[in-house]
MARNUTOR-729196 format. One record per residue: residue in three letters; z, y, x of N, C-alpha, C, CB in turn. Coordinates in pm, whole numbers, padded with zeros to 5 digits, always signed. Atoms other than C-alpha are relative to their C-alpha. Glycine has a CB too. Example, Ala and Ser with C-alpha at 12.3 -4.5 7.8 and 13.67 -1.06 7.14 Angstrom:
<pts>
ALA+00000-00119+00089+00780-00450+01230+00000+00120+00090+00125+00003-00099 SER-00006-00119-00082+00714-00106+01367+00073+00109-00077-00142+00046+00041 
</pts>
This chain:
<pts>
UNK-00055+00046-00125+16450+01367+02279-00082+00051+00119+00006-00150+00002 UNK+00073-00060-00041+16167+01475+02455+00024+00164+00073-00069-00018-00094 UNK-00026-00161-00012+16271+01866+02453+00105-00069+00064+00023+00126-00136 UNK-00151-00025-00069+16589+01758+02620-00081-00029+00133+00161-00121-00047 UNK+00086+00015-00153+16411+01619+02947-00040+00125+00056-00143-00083-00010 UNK+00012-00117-00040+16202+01939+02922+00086+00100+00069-00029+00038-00080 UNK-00117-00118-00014+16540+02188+02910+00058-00042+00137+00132+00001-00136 UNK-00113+00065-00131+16715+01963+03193-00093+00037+00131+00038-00213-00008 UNK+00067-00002-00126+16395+01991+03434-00039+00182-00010-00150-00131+00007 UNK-00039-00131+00025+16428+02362+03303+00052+00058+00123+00097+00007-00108 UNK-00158-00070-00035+16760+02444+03391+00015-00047+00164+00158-00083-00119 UNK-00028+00037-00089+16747+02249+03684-00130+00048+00111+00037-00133-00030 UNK+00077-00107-00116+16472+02454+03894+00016+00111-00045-00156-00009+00029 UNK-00044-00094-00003+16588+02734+03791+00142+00044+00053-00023+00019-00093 UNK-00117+00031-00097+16905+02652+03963-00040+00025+00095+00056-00118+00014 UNK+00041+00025-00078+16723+02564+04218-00065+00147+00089-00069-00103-00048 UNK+00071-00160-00057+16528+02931+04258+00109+00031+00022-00088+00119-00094 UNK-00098-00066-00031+16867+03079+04227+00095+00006+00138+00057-00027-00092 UNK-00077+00052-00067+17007+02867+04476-00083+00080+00150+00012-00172-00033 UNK+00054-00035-00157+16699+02967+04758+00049+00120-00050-00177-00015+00069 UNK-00030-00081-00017+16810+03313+04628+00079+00077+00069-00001+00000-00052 UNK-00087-00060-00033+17104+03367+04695+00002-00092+00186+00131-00011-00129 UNK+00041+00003-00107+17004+03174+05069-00077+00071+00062-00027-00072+00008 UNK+00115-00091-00050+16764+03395+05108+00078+00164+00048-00129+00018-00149 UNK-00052-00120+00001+16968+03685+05060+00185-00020+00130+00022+00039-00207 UNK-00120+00060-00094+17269+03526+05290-00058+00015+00173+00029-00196-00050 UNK+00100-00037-00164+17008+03509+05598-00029+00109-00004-00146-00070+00039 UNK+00044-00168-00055+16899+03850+05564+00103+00086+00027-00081+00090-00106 UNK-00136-00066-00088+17227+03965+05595+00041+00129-00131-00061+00091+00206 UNK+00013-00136+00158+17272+04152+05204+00146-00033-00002-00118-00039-00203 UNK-00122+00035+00011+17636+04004+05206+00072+00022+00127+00006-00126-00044 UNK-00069-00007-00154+17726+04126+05600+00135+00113-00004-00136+00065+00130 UNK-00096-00122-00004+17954+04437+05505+00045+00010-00176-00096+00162+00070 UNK-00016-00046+00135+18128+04398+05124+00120+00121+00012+00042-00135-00104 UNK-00093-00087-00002+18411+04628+05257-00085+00166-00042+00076-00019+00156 UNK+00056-00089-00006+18221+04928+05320-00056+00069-00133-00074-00032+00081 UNK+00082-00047+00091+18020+04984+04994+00124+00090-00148-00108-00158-00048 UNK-00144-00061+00097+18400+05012+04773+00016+00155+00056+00183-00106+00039 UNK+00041-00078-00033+18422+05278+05015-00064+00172-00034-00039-00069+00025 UNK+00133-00120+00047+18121+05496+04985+00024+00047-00098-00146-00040-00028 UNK+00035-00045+00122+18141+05510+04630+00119+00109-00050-00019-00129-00095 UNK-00082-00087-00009+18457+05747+04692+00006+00120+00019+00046-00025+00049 UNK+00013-00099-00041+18312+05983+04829-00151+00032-00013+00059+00002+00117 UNK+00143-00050+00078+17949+05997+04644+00031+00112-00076-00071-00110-00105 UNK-00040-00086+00122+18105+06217+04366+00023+00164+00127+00191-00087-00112 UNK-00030-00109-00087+18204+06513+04655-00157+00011-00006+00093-00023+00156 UNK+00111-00064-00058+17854+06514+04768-00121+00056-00144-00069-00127+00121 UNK+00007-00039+00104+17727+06543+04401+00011+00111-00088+00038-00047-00019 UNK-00067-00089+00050+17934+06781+04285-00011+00136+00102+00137-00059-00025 UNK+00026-00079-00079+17834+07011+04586-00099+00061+00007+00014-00032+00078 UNK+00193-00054+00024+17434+06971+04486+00017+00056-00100-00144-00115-00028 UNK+00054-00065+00107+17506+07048+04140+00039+00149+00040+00056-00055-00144 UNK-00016-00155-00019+17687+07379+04259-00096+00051+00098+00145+00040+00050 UNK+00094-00086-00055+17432+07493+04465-00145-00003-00061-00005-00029+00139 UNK+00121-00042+00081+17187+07425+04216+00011+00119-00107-00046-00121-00075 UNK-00069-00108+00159+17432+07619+03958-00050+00104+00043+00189+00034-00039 UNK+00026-00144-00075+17415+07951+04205-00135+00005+00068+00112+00030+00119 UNK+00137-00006-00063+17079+07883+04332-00125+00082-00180-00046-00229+00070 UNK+00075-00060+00082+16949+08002+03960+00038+00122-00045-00019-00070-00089 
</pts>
């Protein structure tokens, strides 16, 4: 019975970290733009595919 107390005061600050986490990360402003990043990742592969060819002809 004992171990259960333990697990509960566990689980329950580790909540707790998670919880200043994701506050922490809310004030700094990591969640200010989710549009943008879908985005980007559209047009990473062009710029990619541009280094490897000039690495291709660069040897």
């Amino acid at each position: 019975m004992n171990i259960l107390y333990f697990l509960v005061g566990c689980s329950v600050l580790m909540a707790l970290i998670f919880l200043a986490a994701f506050f922490w990360a809310y004030k700094t402003g990591q969640n200010d733009d989710v549009h943008t990043p879908g985005i980007r990742m559209l047009f990473d592969d062009e710029a990619a595919a541009e280094k490897s060819e000039e690495d291709h002809f660069s040897s």
